[in-house]
Gaussian input, Z-matrix of N, CA and C with variables (Angstrom, degrees):
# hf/3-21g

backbone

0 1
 N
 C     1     B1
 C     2     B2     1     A1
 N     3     B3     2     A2     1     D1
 C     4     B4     3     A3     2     D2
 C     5     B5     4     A4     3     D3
 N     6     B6     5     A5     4     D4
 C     7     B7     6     A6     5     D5
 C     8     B8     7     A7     6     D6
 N     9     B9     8     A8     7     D7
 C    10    B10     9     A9     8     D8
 C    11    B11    10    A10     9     D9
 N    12    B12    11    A11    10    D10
 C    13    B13    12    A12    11    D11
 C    14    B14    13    A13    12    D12
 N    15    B15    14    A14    13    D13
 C    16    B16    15    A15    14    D14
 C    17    B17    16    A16    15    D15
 N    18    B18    17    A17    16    D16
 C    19    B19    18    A18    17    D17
 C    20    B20    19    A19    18    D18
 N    21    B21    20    A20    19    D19
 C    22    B22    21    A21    20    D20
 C    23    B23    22    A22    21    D21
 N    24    B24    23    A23    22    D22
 C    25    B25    24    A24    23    D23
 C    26    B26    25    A25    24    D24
 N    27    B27    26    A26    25    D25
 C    28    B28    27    A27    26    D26
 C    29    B29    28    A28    27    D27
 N    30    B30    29    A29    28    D28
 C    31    B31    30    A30    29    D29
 C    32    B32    31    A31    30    D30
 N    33    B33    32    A32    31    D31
 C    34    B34    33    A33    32    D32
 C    35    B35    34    A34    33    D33
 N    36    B36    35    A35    34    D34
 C    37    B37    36    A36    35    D35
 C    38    B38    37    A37    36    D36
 N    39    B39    38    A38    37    D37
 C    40    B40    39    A39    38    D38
 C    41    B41    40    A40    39    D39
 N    42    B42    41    A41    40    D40
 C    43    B43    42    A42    41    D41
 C    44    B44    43    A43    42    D42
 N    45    B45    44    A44    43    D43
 C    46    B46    45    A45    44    D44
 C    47    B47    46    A46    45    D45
 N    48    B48    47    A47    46    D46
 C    49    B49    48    A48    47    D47
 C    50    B50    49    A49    48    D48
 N    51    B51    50    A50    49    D49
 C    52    B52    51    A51    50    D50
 C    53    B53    52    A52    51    D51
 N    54    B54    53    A53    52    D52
 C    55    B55    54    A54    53    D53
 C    56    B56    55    A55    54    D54
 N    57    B57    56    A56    55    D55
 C    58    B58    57    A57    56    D56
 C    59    B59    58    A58    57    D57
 N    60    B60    59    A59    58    D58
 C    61    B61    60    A60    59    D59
 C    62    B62    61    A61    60    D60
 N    63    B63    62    A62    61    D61
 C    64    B64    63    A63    62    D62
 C    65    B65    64    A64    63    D63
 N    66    B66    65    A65    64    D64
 C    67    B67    66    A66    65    D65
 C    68    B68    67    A67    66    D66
 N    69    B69    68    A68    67    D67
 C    70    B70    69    A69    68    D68
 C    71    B71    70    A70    69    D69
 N    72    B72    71    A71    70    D70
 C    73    B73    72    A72    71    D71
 C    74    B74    73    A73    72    D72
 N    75    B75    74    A74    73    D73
 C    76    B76    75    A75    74    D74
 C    77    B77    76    A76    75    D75
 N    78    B78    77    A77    76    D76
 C    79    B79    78    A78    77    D77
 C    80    B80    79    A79    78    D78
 N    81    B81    80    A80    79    D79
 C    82    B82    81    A81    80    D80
 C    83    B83    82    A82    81    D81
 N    84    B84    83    A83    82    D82
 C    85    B85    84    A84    83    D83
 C    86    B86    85    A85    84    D84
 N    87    B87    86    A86    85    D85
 C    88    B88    87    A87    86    D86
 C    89    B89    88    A88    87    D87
 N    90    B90    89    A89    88    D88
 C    91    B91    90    A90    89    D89
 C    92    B92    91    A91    90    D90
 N    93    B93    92    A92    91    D91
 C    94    B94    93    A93    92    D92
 C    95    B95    94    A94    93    D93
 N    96    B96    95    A95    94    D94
 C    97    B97    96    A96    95    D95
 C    98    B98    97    A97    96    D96
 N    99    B99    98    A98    97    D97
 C   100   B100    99    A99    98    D98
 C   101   B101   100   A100    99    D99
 N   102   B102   101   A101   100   D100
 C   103   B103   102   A102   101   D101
 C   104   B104   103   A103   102   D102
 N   105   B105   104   A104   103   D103
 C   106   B106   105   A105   104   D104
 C   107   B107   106   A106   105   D105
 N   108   B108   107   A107   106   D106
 C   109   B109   108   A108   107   D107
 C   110   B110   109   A109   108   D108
 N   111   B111   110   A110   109   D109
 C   112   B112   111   A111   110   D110
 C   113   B113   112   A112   111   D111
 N   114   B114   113   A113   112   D112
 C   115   B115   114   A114   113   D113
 C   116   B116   115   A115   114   D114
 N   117   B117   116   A116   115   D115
 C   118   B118   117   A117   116   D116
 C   119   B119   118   A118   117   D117
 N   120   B120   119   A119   118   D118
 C   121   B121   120   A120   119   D119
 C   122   B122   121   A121   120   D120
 N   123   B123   122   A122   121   D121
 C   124   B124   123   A123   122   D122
 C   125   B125   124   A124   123   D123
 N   126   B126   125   A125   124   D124
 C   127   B127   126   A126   125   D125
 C   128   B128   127   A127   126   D126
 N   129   B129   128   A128   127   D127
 C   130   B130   129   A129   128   D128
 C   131   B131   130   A130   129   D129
 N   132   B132   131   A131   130   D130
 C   133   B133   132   A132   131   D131
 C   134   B134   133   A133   132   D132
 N   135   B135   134   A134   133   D133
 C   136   B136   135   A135   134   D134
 C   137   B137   136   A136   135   D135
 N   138   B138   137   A137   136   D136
 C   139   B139   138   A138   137   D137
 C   140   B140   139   A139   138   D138
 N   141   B141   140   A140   139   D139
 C   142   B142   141   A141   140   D140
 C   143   B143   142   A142   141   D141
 N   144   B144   143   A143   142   D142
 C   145   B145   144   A144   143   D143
 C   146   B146   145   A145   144   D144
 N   147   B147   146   A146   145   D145
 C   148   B148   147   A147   146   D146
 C   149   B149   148   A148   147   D147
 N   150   B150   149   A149   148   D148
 C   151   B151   150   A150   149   D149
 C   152   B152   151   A151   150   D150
 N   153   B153   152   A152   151   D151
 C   154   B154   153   A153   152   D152
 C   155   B155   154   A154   153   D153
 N   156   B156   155   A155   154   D154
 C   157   B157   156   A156   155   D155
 C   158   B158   157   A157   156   D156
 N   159   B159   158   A158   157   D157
 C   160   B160   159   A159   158   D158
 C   161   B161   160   A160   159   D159
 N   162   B162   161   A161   160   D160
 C   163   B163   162   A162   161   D161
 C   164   B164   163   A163   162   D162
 N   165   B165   164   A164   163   D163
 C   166   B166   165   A165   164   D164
 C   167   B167   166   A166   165   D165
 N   168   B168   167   A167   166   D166
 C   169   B169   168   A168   167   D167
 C   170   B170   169   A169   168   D168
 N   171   B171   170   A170   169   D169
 C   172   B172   171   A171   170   D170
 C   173   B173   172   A172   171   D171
 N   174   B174   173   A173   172   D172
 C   175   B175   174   A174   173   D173
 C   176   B176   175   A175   174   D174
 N   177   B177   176   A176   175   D175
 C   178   B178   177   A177   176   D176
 C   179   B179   178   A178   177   D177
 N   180   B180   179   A179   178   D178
 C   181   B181   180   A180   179   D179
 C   182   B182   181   A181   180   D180
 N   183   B183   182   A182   181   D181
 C   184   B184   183   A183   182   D182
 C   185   B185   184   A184   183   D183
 N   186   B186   185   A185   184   D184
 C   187   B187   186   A186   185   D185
 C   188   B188   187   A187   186   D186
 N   189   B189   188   A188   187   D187
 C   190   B190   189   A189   188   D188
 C   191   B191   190   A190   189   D189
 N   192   B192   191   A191   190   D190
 C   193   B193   192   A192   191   D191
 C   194   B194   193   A193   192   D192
 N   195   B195   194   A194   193   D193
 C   196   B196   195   A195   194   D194
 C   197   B197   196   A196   195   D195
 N   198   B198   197   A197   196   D196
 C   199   B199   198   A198   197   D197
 C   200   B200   199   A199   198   D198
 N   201   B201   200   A200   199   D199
 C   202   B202   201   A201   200   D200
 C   203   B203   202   A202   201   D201
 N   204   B204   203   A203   202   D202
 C   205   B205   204   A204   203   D203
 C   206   B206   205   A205   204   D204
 N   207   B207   206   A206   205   D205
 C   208   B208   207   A207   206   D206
 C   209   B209   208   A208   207   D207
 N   210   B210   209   A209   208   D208
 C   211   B211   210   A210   209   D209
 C   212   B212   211   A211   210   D210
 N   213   B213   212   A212   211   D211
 C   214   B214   213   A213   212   D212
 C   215   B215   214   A214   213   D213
 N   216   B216   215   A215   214   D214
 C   217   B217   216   A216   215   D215
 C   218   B218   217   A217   216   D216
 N   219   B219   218   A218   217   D217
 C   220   B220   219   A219   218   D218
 C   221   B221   220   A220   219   D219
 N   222   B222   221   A221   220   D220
 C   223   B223   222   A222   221   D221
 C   224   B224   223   A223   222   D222
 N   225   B225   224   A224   223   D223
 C   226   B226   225   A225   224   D224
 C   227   B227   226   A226   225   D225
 N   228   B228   227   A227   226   D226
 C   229   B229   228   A228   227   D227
 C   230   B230   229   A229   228   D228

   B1=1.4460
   B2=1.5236
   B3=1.3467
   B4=1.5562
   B5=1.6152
   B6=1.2657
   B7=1.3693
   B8=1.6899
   B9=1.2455
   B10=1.4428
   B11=1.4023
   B12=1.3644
   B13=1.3965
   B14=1.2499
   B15=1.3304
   B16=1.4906
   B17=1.8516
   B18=1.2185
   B19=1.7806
   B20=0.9055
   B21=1.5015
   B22=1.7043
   B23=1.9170
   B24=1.2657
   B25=1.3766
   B26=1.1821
   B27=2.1213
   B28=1.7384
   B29=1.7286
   B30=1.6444
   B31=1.9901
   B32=1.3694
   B33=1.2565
   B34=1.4138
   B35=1.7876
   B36=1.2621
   B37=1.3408
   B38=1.6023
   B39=1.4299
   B40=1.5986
   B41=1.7230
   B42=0.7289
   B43=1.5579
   B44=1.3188
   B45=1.8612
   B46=1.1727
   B47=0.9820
   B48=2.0482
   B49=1.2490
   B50=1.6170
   B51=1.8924
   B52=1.6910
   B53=1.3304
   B54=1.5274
   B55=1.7552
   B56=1.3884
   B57=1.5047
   B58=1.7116
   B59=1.5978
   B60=1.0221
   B61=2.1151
   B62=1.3295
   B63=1.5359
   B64=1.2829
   B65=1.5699
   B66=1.1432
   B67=1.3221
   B68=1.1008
   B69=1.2411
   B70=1.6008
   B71=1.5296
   B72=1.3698
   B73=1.5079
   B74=1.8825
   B75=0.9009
   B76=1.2793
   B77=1.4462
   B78=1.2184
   B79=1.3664
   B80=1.9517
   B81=1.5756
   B82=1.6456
   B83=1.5703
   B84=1.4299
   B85=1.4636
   B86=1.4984
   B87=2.0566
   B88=1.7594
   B89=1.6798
   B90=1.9812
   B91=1.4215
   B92=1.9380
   B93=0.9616
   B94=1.6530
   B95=1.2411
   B96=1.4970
   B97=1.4255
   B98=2.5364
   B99=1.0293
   B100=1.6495
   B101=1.4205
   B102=1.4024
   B103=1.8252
   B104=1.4867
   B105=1.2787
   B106=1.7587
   B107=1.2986
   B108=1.3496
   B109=1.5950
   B110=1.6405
   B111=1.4128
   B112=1.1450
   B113=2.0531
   B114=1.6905
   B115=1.4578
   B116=1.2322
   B117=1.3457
   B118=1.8193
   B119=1.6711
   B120=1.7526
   B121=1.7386
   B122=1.3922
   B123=1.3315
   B124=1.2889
   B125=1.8894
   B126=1.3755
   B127=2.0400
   B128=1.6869
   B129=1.6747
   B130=1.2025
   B131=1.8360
   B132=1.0733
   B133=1.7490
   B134=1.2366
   B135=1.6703
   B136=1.5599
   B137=1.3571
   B138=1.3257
   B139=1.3809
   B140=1.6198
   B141=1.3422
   B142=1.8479
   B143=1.6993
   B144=0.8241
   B145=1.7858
   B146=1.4204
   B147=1.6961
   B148=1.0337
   B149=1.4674
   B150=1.6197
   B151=1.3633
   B152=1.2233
   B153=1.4100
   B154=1.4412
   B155=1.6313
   B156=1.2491
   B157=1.8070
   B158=1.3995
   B159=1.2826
   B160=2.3065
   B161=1.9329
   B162=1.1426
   B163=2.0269
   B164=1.9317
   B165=0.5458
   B166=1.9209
   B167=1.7214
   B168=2.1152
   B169=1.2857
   B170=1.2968
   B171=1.2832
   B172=2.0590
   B173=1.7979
   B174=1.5970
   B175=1.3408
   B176=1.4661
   B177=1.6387
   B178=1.3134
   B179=1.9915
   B180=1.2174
   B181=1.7736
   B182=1.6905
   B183=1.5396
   B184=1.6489
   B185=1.5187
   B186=1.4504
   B187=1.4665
   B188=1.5967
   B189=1.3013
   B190=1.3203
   B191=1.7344
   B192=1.6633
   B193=1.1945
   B194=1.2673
   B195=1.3805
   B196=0.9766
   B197=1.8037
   B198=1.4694
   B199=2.2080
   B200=1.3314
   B201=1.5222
   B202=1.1295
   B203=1.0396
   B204=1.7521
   B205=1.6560
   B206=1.6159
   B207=1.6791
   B208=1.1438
   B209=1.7982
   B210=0.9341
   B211=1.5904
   B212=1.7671
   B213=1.5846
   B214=1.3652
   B215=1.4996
   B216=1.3988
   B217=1.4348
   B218=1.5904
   B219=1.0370
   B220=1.5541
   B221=1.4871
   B222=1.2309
   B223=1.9079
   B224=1.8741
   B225=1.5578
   B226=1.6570
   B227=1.1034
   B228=1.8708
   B229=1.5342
   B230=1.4964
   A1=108.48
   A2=105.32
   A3=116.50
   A4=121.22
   A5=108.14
   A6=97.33
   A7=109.20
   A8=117.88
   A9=119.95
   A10=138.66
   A11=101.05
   A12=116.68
   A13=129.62
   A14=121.56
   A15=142.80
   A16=92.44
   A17=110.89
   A18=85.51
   A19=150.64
   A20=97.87
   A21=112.98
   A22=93.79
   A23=136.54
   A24=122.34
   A25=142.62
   A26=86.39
   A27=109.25
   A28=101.64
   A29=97.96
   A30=101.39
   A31=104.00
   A32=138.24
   A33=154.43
   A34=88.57
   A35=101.90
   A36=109.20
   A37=96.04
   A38=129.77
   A39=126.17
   A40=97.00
   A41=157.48
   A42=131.88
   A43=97.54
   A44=129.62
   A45=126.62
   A46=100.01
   A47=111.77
   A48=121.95
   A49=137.14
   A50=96.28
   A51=106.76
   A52=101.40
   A53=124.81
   A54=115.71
   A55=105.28
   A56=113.98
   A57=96.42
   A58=89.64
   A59=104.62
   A60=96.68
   A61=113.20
   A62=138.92
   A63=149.25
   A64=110.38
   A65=126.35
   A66=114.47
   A67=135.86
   A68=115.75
   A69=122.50
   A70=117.60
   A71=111.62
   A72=123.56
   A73=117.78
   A74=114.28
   A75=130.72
   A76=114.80
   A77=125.21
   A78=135.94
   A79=79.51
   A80=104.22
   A81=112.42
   A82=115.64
   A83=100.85
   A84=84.02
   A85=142.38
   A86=82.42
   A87=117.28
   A88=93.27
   A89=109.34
   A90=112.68
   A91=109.54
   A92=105.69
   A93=109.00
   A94=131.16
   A95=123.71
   A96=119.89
   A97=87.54
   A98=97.46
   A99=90.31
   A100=91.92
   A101=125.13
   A102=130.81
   A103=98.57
   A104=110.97
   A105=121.20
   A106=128.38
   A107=117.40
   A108=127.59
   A109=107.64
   A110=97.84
   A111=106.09
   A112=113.39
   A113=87.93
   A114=97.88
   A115=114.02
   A116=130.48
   A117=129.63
   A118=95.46
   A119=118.44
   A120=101.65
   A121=86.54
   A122=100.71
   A123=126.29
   A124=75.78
   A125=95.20
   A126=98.57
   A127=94.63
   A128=87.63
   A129=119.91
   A130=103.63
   A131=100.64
   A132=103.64
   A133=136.17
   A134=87.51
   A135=116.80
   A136=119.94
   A137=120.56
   A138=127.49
   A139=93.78
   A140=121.23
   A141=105.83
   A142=98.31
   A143=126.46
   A144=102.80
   A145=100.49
   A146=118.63
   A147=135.51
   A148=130.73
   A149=112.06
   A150=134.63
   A151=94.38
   A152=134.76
   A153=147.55
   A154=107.24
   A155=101.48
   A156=113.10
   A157=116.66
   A158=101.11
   A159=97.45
   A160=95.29
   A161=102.08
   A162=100.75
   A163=92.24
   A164=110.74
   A165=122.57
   A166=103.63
   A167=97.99
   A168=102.50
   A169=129.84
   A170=88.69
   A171=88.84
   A172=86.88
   A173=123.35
   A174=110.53
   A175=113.46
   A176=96.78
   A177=127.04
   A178=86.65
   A179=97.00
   A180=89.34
   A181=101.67
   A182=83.13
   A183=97.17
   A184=130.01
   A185=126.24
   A186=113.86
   A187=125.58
   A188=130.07
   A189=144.30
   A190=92.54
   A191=113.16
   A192=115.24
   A193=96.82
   A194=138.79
   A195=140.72
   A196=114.40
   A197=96.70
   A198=110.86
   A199=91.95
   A200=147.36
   A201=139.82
   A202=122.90
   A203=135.27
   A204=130.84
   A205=93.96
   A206=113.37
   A207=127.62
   A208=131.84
   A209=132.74
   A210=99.88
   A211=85.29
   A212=108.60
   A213=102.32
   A214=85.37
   A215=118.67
   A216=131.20
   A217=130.56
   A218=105.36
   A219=98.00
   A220=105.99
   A221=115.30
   A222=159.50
   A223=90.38
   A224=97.04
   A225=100.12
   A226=133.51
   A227=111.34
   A228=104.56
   A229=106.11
   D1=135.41
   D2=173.32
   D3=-91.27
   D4=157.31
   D5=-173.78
   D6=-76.67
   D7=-24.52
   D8=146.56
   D9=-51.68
   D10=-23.05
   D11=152.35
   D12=-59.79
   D13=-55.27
   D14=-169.32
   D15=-70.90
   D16=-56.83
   D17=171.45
   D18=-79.62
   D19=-12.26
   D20=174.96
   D21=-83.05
   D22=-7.33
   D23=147.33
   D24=-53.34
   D25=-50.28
   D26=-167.84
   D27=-66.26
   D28=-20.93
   D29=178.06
   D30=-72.70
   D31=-48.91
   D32=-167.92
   D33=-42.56
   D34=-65.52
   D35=-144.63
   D36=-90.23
   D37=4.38
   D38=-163.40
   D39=63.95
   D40=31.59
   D41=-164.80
   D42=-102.99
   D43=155.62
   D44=157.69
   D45=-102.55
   D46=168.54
   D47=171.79
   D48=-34.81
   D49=-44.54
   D50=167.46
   D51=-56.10
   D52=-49.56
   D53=-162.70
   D54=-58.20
   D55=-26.73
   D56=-153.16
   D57=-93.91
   D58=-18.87
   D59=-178.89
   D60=-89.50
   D61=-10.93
   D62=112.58
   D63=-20.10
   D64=-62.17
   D65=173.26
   D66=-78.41
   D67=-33.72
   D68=171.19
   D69=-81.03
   D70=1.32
   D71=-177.79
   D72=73.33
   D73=26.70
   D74=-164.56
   D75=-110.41
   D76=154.79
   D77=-157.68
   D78=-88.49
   D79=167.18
   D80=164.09
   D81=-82.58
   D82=-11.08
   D83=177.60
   D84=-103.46
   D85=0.97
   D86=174.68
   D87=-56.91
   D88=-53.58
   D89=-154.96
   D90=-86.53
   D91=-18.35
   D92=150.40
   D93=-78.19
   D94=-28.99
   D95=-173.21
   D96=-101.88
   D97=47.76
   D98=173.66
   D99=-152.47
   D100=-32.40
   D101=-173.12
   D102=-70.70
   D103=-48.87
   D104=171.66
   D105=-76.98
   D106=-29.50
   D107=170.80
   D108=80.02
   D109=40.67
   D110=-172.48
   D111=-60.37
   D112=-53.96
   D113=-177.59
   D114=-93.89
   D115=148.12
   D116=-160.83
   D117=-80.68
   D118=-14.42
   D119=-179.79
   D120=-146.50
   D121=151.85
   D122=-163.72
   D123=-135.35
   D124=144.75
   D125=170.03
   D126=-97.58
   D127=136.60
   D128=-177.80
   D129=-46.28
   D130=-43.97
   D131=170.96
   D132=-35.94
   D133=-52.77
   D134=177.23
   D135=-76.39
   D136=-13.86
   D137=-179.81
   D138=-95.48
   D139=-49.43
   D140=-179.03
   D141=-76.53
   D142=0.21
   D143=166.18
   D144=-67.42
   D145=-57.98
   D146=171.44
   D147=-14.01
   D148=-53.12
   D149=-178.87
   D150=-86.44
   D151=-67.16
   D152=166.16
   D153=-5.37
   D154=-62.54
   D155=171.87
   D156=-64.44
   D157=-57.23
   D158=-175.58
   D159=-58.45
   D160=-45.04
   D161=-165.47
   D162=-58.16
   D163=-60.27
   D164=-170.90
   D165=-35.70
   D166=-44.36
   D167=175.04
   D168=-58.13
   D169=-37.81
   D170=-163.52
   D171=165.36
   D172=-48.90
   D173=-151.50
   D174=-93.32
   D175=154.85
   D176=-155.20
   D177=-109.75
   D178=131.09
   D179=165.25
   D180=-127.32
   D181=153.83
   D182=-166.02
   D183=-105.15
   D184=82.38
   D185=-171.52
   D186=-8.05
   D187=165.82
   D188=-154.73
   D189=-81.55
   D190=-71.93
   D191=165.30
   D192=89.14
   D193=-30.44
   D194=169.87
   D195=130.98
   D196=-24.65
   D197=174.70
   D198=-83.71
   D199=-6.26
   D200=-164.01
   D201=107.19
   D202=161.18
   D203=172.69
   D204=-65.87
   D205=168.36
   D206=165.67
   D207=-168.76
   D208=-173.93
   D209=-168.01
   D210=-147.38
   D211=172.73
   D212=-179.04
   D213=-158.84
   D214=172.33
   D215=144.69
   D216=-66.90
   D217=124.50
   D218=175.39
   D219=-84.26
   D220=149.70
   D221=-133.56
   D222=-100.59
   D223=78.24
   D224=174.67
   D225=-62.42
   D226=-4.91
   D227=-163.20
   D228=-99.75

C-alpha cells in the first residue's frame, strides 16, 4: 500500500485521519507522518493495521499492473 493509496481510500470511505487511526489502533501521527512520507520507515505492522482497517471497510486495493496501484470499493449488494 501506497501512501497515495491510503488517501485515495480514506476519500472512498469519507474517513478522516483521526477515524482511520481509531481504527487501525494507531496513534494520528503514525497515519499523518505515512500520508506525507514524512518518516523514511513506517513499521511494517503499522502499515498492515493500516490496510487491515480500509479492507474491513469496504476497500479493495489494486496492484500496479502497470496503469499504477489503485483502490476501489468492494460491491455491497
Amino acid at each position: 500500500m501506497t501512501p497515495a493509496q491510503c488517501r485515495a481510500a480514506r476519500a472512498l470511505l469519507d474517513w478522516t485521519q483521526p477515524a482511520l487511526a481509531a481504527s487501525a489502533g494507531l496513534g494520528l501521527s503514525t497515519i499523518v507522518d505515512f500520508e506525507k512520507m514524512r518518516r523514511k520507515t513506517i513499521s511494517p505492522d503499522a502499515v498492515a493495521a493500516i490496510r487491515a482497517a480500509l479492507e474491513s471497510a469496504g476497500v479493495i486495493f489494486i496492484a500496479s499492473n502497470g496503469d499504477g496501484p489503485g483502490v476501489r470499493l468492494r460491491d455491497r449488494s
